[in-house]
DOMAR-218351 format. One record per residue: residue in one letter; x, y, z of N, C-alpha, C, O, CB in turn. Coordinates in steps of 0.05 Angstrom, whole numbers, plus 5000, padded with zeros to 4 digits. Glycine has a CB too. Layout:
BEGIN
AXYZXYZXYZXYZXYZ;...
***
This chain:
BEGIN
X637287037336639686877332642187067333642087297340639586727305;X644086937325646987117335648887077315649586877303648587017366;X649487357314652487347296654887457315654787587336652287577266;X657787327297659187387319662787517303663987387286659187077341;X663587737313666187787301668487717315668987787338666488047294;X670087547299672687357316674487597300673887757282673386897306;X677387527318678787727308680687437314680387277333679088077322;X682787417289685887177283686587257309686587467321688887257255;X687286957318688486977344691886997343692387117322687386707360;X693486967350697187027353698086967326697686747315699186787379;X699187147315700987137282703787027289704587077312701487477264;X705686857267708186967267708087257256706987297234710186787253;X709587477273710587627262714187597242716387487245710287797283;X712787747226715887687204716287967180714988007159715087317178;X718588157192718188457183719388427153720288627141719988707205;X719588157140720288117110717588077096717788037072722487857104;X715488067104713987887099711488117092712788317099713787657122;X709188227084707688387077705488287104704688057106706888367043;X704688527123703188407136701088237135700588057151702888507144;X698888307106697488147109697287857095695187747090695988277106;X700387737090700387447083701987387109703187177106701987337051;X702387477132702987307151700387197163698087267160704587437171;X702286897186700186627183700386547220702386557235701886297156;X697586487225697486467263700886297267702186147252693686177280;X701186377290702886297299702885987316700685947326703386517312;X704085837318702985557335701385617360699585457363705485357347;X701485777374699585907394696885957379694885827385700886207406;X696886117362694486177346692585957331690085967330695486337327;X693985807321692185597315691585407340689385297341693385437291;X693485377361692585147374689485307394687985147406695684987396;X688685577396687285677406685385717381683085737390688285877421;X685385737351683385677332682085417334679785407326684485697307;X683185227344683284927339681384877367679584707363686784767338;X681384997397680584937416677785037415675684937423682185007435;X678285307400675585447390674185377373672485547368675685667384;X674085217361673185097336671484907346669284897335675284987318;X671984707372670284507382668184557413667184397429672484277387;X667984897410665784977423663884837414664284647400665185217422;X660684927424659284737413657385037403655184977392658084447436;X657985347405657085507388657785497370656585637353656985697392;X659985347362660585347329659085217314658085317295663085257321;X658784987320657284797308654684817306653284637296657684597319;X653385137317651985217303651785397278649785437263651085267315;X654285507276654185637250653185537224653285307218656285707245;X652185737207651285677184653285767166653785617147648885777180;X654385957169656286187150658886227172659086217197654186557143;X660786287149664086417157664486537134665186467112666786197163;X663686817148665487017132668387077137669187087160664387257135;X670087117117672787197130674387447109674487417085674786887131;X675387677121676887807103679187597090679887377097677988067116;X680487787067682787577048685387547061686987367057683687697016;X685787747078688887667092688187337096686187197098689787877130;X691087297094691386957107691186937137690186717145694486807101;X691887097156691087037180687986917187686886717198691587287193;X687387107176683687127172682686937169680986827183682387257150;X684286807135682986597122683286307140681686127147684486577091;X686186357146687286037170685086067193683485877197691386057192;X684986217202683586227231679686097221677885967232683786677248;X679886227195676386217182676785837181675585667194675486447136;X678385817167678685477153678585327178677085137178681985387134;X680085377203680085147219677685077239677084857250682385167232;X676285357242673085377252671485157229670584937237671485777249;X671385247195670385127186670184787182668184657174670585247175;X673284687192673884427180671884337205671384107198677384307175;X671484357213668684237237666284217220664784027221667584497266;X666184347208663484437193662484377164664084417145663584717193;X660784307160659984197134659884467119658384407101656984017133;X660384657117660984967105662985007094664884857099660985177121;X663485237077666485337071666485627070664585747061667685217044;X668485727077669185947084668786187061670786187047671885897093;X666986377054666786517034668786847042668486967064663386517028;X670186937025672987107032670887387016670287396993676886957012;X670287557033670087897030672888037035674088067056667788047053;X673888147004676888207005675488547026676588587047679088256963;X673888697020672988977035673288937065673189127080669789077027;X673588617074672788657106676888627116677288507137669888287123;X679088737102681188667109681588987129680189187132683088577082;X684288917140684489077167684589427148684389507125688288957189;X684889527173685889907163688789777149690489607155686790227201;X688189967123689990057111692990067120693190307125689090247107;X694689977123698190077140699990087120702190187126699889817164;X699790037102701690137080703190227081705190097081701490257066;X703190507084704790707075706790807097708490987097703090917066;X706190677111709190637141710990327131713390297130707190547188;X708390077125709589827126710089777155708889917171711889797109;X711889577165711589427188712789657200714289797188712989127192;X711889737233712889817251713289577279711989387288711390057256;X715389687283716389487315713589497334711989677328719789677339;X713189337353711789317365710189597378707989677368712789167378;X711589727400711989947419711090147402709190267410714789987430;X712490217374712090427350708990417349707290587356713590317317;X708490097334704790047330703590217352702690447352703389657336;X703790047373701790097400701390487397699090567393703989967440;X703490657398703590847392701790987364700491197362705890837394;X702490807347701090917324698890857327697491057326701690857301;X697490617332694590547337692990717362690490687362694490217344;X693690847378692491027398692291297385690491457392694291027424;X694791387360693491647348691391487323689191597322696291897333;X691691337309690191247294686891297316685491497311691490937283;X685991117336683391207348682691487353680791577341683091097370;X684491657373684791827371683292077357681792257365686291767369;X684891997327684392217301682892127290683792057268686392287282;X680192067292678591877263677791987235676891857216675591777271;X678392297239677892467219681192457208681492547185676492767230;X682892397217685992477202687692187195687191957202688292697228;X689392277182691492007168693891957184695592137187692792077134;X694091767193697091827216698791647184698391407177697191557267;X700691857170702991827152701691727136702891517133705491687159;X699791707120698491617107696791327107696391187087699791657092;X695691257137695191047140691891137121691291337109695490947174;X690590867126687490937124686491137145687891207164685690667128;X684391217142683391297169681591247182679891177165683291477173;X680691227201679291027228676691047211675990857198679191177268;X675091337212673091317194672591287173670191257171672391427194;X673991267148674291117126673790787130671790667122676991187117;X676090687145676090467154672890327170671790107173678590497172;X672590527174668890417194667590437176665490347184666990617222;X667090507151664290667145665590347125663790187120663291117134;X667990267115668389977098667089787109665089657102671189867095;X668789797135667289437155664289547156662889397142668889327202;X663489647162660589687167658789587142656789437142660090007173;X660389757116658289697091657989457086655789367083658889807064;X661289227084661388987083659288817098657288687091663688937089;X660288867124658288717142655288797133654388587124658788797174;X653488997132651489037129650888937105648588877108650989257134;X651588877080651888767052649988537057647588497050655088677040;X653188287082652788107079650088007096648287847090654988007081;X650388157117647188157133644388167129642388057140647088327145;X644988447100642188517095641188247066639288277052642288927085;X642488097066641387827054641787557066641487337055642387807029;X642787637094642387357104639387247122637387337131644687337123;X640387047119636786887140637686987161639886887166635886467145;X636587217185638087227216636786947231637486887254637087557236;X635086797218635286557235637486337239637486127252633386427228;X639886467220642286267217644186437230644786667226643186167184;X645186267249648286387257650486447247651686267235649486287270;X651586667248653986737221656386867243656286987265652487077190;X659086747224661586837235662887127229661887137207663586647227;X663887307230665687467212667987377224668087327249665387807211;X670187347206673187307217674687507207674187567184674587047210;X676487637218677587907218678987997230680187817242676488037218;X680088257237682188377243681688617268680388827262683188467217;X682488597289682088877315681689037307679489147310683988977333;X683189137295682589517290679589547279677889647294684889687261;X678889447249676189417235674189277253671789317257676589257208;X675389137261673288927287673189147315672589027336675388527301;X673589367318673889577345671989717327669689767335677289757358;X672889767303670290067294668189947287666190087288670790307266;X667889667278664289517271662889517302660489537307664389077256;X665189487323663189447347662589667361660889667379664089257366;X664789977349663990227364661390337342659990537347667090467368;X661090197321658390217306655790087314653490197314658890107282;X656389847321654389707330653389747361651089667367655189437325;X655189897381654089937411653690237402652190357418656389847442;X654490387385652890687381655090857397654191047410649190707398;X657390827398658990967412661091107379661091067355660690737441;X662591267400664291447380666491237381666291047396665291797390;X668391257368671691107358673391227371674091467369672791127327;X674490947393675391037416676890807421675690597417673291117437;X680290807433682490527432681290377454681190127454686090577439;X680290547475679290367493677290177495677190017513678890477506;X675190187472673889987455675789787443674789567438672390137432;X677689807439679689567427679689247443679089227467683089707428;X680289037429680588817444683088817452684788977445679888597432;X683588587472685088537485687788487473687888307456684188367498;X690288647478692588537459693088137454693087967471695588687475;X693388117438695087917431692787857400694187877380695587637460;X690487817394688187757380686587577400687087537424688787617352;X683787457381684087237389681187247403680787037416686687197405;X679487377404677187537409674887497401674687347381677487737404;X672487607412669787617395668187737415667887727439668587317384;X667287867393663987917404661687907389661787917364663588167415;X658487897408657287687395654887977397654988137416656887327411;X652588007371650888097373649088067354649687997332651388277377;X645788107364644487997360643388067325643688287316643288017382;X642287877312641287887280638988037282638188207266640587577266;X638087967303634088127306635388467298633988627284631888117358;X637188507306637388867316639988907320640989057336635788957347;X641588737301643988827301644988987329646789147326644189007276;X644188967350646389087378647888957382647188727376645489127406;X650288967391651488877409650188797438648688897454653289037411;X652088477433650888317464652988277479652588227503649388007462;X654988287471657688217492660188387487660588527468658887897488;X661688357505663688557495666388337488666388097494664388827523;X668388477476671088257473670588017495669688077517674488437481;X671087767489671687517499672987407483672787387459669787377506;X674887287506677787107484675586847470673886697479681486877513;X676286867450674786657431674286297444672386147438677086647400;X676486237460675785977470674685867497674685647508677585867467;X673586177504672386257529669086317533667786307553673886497537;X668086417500666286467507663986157501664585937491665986747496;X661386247512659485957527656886037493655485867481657386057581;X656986207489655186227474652986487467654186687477654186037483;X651386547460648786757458648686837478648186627490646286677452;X648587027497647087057525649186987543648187017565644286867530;X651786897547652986817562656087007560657886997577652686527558;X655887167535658987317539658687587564656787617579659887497502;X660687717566660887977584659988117570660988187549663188087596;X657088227583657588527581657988787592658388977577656588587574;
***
């Protein structure tokens, strides 16, 4: 069976606002909303979601399909950014390429990449190592942490070029038997199912 990590699809950005209580943007939900009436969803059993609200909106509108409700792991929230707070666009992109980059170092006191992996990993493995893998399970979450669970799960080093596609909005799907990776990033309202993403 298959589990799968979605990453919030388009935020308003808003540089008053603490990043992680900003909320999908009307783009973002209307692509939560299209994704939601796949018909792999409606196999899920479980939605995990970190506590940012992006997370949680994007988790809730998969679930309102679903006779389920969304259970919130505050450990599965993005890398650490704190200690810069919001950077302009162009700035990020820049900072997130030394952030992969350095996985051993702190770019200004962010988290750091490996810190940040060895979290999403424990979380995820927590929730795994007591689930039925005959039930299909969601994680909902964030790129950066969602780039180092999947440079964990295909056995590679932490690397930007592993990253998904800018904007959010993503997933990839791998298997419960053996935890590998089966697909690589696919925009969330694109992909067909188990066996059917890119790899």
């Amino acid at each position: 069976m298959f589990g799968v990590y979605i990453t919030h699809p388009q935020v308003r950005i808003d540089p008053d606002i603490a990043v992680p209580e900003w909320g999908l943007s009307e783009v973002g939900r209307a692509r939560a909303l299209t994704t939601a009436q796949q018909p792999w969803v409606a196999a899920l059993q479980r939605i995990v979601s970190s506590a940012e609200h992006k997370a949680i909106e994007t988790a809730e509108i998969l679930a309102s399909f679903l006779d389920i409700s969304v259970e919130v792991v505050p450990d599965m929230h993005e890398n650490d950014r704190s200690a810069t707070g919001f950077l302009p666009p162009e700035e990020f992109e820049k900072a997130a390429d030394w952030f992969f980059a350095h996985p051993f170092d702190s770019f200004h006191g962010w988290e750091r990449a490996m810190d940040a992996q060895a979290r999403i990993v424990s979380a995820v493995s927590r929730i795994l190592d007591e689930h039925n893998p005959s039930e299909p399970i969601a994680f909902v979450g964030h790129g950066g942490v969602g780039t180092l669970l999947k440079c964990h799960l295909s056995g590679q080093a932490i690397a930007r070029d592993r990253d998904q596609p800018a904007g959010g909005g993503n997933l990839y799907a791998f298997s419960l038997a053996n935890r590998h990776l089966a697909c690589d990033w696919t925009p969330m309202e694109e992909w067909k199912g188990f066996g059917h993403g890119r790899t």
